[in-house]
PDB file with one MODEL, atoms N, CA, C and O in Angstrom:
MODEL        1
ATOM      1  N   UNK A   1       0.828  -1.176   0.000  1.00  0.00           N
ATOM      2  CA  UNK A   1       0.000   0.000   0.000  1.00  0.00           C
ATOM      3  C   UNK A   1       0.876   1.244   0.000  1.00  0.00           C
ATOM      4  O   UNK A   1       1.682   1.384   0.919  1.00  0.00           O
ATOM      5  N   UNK A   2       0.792   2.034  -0.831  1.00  0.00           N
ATOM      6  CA  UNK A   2       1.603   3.461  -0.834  1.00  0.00           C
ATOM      7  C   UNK A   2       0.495   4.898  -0.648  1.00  0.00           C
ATOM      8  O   UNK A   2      -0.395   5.152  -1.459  1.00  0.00           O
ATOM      9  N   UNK A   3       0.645   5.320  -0.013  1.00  0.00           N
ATOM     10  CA  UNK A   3       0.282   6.653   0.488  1.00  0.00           C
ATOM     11  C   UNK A   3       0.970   7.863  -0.230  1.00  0.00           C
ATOM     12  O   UNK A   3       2.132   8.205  -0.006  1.00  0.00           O
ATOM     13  N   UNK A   4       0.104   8.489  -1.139  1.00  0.00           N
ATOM     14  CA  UNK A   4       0.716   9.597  -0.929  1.00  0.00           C
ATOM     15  C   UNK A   4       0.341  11.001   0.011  1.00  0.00           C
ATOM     16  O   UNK A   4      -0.531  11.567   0.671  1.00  0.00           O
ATOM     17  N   UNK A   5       1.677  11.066  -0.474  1.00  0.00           N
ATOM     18  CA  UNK A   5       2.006  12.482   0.421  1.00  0.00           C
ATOM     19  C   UNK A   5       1.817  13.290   0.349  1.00  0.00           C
ATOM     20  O   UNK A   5       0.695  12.920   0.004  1.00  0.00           O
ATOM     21  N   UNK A   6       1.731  14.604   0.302  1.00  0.00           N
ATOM     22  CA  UNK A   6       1.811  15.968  -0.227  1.00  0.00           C
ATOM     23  C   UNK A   6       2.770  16.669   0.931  1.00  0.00           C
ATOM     24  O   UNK A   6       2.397  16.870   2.087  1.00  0.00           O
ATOM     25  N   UNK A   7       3.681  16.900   0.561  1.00  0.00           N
ATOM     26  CA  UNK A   7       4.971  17.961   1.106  1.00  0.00           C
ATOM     27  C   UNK A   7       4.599  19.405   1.104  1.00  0.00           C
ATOM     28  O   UNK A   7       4.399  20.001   0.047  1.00  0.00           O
ATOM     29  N   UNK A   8       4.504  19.976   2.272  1.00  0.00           N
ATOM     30  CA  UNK A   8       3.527  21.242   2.121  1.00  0.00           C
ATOM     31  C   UNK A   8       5.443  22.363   2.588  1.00  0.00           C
ATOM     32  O   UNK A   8       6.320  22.147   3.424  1.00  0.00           O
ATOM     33  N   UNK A   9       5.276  23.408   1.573  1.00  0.00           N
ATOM     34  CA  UNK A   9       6.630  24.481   1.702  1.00  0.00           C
ATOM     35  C   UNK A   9       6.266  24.519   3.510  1.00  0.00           C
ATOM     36  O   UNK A   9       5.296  24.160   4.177  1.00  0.00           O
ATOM     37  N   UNK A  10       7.751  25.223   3.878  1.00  0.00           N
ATOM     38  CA  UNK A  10       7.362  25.474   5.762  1.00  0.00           C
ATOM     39  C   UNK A  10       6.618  26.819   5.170  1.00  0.00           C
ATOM     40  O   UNK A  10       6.263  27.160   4.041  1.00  0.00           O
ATOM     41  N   UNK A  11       6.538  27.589   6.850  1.00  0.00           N
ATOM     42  CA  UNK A  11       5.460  28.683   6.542  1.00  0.00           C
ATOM     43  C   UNK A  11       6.445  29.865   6.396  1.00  0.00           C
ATOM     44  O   UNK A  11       7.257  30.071   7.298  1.00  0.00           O
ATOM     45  N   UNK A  12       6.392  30.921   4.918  1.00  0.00           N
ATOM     46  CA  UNK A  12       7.370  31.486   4.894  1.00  0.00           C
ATOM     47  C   UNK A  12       6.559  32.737   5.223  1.00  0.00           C
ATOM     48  O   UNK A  12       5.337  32.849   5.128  1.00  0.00           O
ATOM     49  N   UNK A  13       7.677  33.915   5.736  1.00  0.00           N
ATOM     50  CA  UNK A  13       7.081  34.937   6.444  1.00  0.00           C
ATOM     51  C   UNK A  13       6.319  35.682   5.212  1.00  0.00           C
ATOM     52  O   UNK A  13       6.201  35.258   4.063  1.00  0.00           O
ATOM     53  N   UNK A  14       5.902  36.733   5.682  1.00  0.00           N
ATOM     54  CA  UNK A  14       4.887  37.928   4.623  1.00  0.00           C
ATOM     55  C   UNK A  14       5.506  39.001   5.141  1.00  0.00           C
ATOM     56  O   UNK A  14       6.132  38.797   6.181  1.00  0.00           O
ATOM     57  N   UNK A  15       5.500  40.233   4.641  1.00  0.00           N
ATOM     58  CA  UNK A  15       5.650  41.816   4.713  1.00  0.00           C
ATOM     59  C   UNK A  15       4.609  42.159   3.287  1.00  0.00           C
ATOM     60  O   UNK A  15       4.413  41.604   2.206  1.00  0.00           O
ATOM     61  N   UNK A  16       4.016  43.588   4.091  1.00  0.00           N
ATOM     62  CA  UNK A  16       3.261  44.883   3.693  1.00  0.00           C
ATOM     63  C   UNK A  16       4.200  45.661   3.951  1.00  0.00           C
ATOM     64  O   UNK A  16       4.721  45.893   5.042  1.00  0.00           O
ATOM     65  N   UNK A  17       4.475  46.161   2.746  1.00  0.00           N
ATOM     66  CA  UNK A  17       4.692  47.654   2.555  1.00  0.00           C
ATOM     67  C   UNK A  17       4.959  48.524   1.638  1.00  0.00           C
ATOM     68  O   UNK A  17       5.028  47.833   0.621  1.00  0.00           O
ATOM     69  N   UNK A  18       5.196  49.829   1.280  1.00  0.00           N
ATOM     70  CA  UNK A  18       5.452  50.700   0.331  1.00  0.00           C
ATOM     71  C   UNK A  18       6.932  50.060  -0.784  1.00  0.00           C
ATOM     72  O   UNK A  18       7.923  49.363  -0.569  1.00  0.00           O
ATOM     73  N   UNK A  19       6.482  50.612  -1.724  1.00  0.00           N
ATOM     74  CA  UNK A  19       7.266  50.651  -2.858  1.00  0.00           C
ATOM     75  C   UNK A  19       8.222  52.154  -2.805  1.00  0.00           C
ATOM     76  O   UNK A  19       7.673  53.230  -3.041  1.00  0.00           O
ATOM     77  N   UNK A  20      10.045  52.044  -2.389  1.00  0.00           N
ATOM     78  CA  UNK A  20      10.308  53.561  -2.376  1.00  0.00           C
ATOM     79  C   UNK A  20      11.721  53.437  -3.343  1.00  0.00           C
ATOM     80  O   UNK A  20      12.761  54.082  -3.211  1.00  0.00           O
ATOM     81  N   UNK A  21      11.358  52.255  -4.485  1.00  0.00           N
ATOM     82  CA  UNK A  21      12.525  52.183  -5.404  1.00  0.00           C
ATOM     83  C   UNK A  21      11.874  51.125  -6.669  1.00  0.00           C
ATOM     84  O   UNK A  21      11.329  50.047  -6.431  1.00  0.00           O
ATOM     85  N   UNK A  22      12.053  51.645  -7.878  1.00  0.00           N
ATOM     86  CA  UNK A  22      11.660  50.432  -8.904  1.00  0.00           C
ATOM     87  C   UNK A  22      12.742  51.014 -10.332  1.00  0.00           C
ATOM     88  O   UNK A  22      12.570  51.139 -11.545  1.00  0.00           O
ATOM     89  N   UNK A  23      13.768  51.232  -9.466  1.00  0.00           N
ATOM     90  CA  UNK A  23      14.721  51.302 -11.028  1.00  0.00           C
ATOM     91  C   UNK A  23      15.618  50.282 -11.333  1.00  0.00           C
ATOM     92  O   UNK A  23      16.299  50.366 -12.355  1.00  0.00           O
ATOM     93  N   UNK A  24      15.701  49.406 -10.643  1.00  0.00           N
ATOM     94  CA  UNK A  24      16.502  48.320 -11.251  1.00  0.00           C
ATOM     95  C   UNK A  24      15.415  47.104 -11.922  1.00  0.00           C
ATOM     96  O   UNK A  24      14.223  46.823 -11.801  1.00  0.00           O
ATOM     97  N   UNK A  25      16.509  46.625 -12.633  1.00  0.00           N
ATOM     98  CA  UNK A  25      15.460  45.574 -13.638  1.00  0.00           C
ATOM     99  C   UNK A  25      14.951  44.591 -12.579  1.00  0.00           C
ATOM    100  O   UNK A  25      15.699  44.012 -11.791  1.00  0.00           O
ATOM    101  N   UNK A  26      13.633  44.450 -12.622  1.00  0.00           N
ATOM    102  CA  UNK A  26      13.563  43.048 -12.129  1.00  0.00           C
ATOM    103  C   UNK A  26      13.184  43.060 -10.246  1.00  0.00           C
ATOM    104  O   UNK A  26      12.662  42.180  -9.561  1.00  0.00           O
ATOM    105  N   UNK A  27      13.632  44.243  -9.910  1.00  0.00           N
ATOM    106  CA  UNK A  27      13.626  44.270  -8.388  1.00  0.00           C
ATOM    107  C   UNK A  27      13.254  45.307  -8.266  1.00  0.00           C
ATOM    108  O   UNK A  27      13.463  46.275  -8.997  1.00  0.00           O
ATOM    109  N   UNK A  28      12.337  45.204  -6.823  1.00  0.00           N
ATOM    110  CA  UNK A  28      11.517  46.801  -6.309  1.00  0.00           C
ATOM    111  C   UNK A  28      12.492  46.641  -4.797  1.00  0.00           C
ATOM    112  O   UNK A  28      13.073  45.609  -4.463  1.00  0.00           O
ATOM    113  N   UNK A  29      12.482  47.935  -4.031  1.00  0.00           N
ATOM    114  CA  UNK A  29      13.020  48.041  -2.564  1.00  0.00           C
ATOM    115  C   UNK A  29      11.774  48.834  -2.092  1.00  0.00           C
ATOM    116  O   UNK A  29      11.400  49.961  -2.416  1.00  0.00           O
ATOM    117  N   UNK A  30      10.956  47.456  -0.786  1.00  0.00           N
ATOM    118  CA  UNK A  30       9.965  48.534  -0.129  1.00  0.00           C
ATOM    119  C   UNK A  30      10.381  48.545   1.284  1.00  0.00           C
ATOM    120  O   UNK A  30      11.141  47.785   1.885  1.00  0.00           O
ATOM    121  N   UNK A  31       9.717  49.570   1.684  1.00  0.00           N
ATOM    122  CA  UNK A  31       9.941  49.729   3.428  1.00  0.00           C
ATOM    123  C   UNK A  31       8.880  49.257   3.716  1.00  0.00           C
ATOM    124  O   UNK A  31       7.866  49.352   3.024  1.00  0.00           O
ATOM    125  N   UNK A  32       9.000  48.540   5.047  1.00  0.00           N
ATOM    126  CA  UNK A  32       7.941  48.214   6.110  1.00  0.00           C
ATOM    127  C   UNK A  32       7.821  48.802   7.244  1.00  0.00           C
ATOM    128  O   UNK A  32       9.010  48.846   7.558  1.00  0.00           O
ATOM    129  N   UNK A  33       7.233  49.320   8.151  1.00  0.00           N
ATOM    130  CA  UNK A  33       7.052  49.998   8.911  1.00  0.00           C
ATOM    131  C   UNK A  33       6.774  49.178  10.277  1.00  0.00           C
ATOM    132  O   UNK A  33       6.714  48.087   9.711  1.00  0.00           O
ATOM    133  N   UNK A  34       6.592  48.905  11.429  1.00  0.00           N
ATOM    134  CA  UNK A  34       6.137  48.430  11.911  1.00  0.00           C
ATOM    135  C   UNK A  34       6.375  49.280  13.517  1.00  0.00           C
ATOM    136  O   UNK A  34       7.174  50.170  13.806  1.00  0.00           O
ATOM    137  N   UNK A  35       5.636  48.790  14.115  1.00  0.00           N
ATOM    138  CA  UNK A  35       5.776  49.700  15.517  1.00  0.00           C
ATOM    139  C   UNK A  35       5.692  48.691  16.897  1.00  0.00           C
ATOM    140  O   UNK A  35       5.048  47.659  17.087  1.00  0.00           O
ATOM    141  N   UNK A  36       6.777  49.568  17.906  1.00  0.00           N
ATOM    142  CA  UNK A  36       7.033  48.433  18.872  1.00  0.00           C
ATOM    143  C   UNK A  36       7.661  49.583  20.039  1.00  0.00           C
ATOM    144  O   UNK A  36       7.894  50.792  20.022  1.00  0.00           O
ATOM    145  N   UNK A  37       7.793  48.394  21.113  1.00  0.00           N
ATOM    146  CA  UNK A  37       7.768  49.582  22.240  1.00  0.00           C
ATOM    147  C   UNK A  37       9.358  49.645  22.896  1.00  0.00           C
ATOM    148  O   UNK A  37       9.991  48.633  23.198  1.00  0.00           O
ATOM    149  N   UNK A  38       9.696  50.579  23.000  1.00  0.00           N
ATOM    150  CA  UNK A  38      11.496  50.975  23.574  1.00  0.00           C
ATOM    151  C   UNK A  38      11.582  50.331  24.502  1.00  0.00           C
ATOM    152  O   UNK A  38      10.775  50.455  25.423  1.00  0.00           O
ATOM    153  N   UNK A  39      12.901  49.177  24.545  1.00  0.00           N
ATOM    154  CA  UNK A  39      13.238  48.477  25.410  1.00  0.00           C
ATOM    155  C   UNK A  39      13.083  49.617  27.498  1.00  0.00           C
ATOM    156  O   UNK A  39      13.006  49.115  28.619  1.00  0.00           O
ATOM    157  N   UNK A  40      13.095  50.541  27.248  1.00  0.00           N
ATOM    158  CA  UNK A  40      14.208  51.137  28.466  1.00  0.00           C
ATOM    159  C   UNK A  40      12.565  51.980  28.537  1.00  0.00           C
ATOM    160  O   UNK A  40      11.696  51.559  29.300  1.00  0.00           O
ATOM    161  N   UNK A  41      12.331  53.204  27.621  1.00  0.00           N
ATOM    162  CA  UNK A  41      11.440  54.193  28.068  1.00  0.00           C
ATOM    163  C   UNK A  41      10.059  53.899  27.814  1.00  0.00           C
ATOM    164  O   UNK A  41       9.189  54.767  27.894  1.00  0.00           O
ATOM    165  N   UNK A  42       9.771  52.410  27.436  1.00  0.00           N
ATOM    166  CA  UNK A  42       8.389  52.238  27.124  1.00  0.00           C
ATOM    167  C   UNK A  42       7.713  52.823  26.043  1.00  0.00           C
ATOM    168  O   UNK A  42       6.644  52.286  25.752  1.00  0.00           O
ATOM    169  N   UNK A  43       8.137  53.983  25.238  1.00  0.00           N
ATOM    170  CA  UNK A  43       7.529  54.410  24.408  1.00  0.00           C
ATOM    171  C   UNK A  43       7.305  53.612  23.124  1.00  0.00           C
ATOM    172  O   UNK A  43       8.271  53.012  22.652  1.00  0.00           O
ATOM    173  N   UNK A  44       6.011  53.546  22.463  1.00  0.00           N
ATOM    174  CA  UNK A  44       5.771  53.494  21.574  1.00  0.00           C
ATOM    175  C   UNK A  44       6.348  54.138  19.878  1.00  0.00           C
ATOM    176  O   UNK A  44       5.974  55.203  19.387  1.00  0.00           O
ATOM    177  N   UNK A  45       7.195  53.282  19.324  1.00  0.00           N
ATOM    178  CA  UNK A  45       8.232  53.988  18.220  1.00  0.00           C
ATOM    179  C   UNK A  45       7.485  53.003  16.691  1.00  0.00           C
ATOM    180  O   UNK A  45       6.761  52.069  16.347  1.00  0.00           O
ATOM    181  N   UNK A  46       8.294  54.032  16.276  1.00  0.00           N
ATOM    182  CA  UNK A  46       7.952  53.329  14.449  1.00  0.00           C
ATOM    183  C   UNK A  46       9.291  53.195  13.922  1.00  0.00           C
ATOM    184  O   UNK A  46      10.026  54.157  13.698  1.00  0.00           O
ATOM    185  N   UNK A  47       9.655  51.751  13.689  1.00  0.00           N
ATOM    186  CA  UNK A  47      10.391  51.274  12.914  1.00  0.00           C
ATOM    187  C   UNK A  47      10.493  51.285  11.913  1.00  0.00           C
ATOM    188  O   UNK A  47       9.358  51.198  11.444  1.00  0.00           O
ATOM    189  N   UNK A  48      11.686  51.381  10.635  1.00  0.00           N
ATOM    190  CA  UNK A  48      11.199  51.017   9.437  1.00  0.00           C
ATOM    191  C   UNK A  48      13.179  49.912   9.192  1.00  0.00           C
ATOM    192  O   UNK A  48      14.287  49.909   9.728  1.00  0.00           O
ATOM    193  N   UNK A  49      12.390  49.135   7.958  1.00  0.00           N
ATOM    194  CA  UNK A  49      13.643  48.574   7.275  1.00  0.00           C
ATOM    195  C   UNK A  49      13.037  48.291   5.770  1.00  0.00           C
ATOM    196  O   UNK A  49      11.869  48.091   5.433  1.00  0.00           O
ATOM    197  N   UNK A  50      13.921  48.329   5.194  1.00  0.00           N
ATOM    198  CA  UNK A  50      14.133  48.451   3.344  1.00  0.00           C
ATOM    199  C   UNK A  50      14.425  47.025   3.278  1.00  0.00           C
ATOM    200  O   UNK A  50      15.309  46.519   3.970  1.00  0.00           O
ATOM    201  N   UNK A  51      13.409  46.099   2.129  1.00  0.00           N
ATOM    202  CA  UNK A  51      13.325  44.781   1.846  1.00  0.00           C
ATOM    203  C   UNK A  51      13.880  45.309   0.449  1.00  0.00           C
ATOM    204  O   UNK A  51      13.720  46.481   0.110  1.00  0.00           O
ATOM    205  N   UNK A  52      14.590  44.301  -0.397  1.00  0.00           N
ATOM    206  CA  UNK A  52      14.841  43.961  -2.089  1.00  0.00           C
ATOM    207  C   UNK A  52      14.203  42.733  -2.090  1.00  0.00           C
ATOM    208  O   UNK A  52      14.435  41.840  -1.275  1.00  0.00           O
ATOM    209  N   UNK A  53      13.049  42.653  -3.393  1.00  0.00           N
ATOM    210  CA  UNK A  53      12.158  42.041  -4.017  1.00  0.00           C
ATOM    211  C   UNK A  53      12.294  41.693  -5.492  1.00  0.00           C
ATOM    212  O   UNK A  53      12.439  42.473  -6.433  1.00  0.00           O
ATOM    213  N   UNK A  54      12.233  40.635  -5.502  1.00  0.00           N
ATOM    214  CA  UNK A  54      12.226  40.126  -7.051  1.00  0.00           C
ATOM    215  C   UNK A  54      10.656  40.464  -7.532  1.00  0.00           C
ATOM    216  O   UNK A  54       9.646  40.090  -6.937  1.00  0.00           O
ATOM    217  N   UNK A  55      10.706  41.290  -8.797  1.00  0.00           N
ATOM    218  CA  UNK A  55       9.317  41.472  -9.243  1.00  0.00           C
ATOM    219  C   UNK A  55       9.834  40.962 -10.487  1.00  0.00           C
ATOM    220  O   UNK A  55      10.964  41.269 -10.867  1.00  0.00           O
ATOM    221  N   UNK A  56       9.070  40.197 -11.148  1.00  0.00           N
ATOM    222  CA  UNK A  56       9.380  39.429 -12.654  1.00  0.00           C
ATOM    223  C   UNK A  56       9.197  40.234 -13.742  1.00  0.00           C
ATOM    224  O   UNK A  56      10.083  40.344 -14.590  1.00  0.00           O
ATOM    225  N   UNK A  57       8.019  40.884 -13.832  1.00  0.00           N
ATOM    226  CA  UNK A  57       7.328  41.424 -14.871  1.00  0.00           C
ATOM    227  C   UNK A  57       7.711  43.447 -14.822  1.00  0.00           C
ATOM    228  O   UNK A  57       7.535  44.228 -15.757  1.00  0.00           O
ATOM    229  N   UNK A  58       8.150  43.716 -13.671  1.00  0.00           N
ATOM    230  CA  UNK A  58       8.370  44.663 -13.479  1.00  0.00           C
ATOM    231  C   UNK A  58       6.950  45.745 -13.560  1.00  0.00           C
ATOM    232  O   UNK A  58       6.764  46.683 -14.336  1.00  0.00           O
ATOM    233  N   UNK A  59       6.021  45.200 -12.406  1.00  0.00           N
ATOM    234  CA  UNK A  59       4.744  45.778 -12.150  1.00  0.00           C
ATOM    235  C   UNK A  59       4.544  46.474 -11.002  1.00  0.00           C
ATOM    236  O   UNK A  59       3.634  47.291 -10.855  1.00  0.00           O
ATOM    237  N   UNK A  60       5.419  46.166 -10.112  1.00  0.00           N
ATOM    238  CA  UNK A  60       4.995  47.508  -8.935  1.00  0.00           C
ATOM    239  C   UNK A  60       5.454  48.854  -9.504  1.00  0.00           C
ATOM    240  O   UNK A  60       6.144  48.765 -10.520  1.00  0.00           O
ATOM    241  N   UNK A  61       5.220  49.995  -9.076  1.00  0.00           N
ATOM    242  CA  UNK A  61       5.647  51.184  -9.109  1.00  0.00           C
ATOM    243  C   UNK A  61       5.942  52.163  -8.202  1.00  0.00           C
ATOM    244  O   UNK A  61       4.960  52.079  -7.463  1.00  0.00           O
ATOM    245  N   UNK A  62       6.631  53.040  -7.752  1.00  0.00           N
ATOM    246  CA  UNK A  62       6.698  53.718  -6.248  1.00  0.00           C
ATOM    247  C   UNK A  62       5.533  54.526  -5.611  1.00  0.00           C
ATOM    248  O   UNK A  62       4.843  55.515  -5.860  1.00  0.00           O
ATOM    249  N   UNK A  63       5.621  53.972  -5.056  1.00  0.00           N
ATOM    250  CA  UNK A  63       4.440  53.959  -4.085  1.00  0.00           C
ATOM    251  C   UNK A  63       3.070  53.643  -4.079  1.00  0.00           C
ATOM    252  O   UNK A  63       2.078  54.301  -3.764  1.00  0.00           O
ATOM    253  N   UNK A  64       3.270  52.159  -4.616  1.00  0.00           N
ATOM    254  CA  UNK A  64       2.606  50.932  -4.473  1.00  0.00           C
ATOM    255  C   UNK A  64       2.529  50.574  -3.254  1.00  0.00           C
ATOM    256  O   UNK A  64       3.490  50.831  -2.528  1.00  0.00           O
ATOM    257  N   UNK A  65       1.252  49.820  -2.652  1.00  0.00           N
ATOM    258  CA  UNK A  65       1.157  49.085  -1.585  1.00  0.00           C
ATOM    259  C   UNK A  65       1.346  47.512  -1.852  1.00  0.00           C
ATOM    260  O   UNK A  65       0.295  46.913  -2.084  1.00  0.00           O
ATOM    261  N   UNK A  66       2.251  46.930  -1.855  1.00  0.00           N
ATOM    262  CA  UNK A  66       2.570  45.529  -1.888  1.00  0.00           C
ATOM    263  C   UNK A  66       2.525  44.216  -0.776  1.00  0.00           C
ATOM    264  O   UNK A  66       2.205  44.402   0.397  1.00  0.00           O
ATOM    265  N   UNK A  67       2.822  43.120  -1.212  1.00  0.00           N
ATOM    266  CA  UNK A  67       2.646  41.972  -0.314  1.00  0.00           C
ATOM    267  C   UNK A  67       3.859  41.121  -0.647  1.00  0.00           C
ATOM    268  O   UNK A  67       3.869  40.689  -1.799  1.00  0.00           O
ATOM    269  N   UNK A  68       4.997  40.759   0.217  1.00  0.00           N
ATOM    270  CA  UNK A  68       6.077  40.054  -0.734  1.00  0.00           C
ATOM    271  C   UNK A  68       6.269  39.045   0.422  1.00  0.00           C
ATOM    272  O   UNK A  68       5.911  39.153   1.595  1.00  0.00           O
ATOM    273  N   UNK A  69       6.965  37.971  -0.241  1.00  0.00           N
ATOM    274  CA  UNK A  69       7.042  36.328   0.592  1.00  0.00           C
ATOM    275  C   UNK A  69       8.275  36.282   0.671  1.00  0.00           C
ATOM    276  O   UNK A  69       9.005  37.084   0.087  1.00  0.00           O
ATOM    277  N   UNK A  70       8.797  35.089   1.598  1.00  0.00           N
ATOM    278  CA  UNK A  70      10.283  35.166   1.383  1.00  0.00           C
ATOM    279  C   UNK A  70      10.358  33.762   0.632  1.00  0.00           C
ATOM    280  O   UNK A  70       9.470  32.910   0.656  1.00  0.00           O
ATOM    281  N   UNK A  71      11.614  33.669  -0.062  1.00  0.00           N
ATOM    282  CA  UNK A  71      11.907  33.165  -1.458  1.00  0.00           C
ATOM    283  C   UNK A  71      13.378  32.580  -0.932  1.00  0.00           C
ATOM    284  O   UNK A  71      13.824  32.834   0.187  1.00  0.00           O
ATOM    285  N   UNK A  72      14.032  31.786  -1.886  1.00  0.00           N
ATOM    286  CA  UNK A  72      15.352  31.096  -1.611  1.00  0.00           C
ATOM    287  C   UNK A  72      16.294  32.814  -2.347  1.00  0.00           C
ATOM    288  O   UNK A  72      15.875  33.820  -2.919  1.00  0.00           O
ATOM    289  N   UNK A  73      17.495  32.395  -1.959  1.00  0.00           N
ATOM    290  CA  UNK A  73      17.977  33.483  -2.081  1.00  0.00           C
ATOM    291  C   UNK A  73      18.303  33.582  -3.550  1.00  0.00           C
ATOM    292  O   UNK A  73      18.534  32.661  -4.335  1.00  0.00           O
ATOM    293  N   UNK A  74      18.269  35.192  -3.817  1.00  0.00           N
ATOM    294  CA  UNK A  74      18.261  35.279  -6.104  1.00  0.00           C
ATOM    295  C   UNK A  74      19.021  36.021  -6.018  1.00  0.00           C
ATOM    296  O   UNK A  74      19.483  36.185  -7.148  1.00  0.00           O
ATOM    297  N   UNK A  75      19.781  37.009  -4.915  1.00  0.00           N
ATOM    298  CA  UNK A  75      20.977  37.556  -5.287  1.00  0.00           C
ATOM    299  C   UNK A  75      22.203  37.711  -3.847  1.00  0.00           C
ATOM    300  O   UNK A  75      22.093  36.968  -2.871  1.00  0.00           O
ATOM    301  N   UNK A  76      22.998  38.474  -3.917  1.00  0.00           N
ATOM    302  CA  UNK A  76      23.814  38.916  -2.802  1.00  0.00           C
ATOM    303  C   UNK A  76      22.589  39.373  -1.220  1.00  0.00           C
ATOM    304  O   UNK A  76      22.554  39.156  -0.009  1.00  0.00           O
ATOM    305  N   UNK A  77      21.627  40.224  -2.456  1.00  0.00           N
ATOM    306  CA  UNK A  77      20.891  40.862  -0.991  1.00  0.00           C
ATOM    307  C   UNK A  77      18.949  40.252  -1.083  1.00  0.00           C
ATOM    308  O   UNK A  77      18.037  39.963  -0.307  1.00  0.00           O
ATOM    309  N   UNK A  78      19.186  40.329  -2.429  1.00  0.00           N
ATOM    310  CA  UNK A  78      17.171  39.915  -2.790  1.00  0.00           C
ATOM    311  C   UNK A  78      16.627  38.046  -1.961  1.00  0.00           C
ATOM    312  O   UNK A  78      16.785  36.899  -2.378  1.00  0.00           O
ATOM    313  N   UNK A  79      16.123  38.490  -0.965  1.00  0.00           N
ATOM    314  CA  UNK A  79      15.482  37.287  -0.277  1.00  0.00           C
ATOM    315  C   UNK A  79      13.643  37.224  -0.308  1.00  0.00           C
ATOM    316  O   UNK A  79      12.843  36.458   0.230  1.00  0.00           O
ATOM    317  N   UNK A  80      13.499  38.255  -1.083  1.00  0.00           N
ATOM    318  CA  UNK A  80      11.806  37.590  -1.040  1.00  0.00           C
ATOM    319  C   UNK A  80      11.380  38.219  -2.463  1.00  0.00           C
ATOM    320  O   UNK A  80      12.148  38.877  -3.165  1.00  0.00           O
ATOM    321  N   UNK A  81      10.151  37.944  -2.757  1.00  0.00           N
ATOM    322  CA  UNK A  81       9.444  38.175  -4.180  1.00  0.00           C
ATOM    323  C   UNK A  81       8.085  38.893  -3.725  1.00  0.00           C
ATOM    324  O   UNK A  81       7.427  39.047  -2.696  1.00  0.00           O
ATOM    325  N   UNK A  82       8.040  39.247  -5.091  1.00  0.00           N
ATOM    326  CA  UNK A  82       6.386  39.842  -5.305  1.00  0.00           C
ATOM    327  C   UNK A  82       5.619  38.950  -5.408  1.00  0.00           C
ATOM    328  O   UNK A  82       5.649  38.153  -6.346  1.00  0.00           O
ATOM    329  N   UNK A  83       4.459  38.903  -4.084  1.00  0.00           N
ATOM    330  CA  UNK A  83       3.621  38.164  -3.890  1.00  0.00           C
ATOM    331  C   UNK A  83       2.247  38.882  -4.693  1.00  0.00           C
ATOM    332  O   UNK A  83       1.926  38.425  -5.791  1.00  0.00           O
ATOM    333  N   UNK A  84       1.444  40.048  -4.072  1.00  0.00           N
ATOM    334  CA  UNK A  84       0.759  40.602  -5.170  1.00  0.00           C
ATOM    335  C   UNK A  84       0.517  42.252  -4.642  1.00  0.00           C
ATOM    336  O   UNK A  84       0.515  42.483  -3.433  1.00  0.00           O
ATOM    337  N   UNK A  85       0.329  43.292  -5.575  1.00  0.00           N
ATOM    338  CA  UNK A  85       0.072  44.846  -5.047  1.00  0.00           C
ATOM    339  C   UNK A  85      -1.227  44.731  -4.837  1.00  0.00           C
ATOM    340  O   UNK A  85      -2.043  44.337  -5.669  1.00  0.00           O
ATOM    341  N   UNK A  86      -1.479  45.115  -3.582  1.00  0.00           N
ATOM    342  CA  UNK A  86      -2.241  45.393  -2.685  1.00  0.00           C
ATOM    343  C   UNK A  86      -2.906  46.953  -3.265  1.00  0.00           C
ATOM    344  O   UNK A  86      -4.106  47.019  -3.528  1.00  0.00           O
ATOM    345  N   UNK A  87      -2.370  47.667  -3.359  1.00  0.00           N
ATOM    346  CA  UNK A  87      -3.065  48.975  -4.032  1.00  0.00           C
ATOM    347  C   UNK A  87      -2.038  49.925  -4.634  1.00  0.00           C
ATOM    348  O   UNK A  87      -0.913  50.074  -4.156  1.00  0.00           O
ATOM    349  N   UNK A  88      -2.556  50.642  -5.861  1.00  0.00           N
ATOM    350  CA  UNK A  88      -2.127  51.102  -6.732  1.00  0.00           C
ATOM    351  C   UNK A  88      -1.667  52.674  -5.965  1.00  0.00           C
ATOM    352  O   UNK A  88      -2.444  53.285  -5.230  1.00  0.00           O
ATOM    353  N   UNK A  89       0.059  53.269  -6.386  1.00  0.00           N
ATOM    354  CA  UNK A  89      -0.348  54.391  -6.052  1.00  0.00           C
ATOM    355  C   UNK A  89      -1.694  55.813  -6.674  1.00  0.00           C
ATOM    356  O   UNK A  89      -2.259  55.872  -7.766  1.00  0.00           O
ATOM    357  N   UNK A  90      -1.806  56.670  -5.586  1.00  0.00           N
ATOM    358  CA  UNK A  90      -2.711  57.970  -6.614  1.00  0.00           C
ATOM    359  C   UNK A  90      -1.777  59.176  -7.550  1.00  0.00           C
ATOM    360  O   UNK A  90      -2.363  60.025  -8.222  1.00  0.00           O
TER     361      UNK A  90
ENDMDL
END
C-alpha cells in the first residue's frame, strides 16, 4: 500500500509595505514599517527597514502598496518576491 504524500513548503514569512525604489530591472526596494515599544522608556516607536524584491514582470511602481514572501535566495541581498500589489499608487 503506498500513500501519498503531499509535502507542504514550511510557513514562509509575509511583509506589507510601500514601494520607495523600482529602477533596477527586475527588483523593487519597499519599506515596512512596523511599531514596537522601547526596550528602556516604554515608548511606543515606528520602525522602518528596506526589503529587495524580485518582481518578474516589473509591475509595482513607487508607491505601491505591496505583499512580498520570502523566497530562496536570487541575489547577494534579494530574499523575497512579489507576492501581489495590494493597491495602486494615486
Amino acid at each position: 500500500m503506498s500513500t501519498v504524500e503531499t509535502k507542504e513548503r514550511g510557513n514562509r514569512k509575509e511583509r506589507t509595505g510601500v514601494v520607495v525604489s523600482d529602477v533596477q530591472d527586475k527588483t523593487i526596494v519597499i519599506e515596512v514599517t512596523r511599531r514596537t515599544t522601547h526596550p528602556r522608556y516604554k515608548k511606543v516607536i515606528k520602525v522602518k527597514k528596506k526589503y529587495t524584491a524580485h518582481d518578474e514582470q516589473n509591475e509595482a511602481k513607487i508607491g505601491d502598496t505591496v505583499r512580498v514572501v520570502e523566497t530562496r535566495p536570487m541575489s547577494k541581498v534579494k530574499r523575497w518576491r512579489l507576492l501581489e500589489i495590494i493597491s495602486h499608487a494615486e
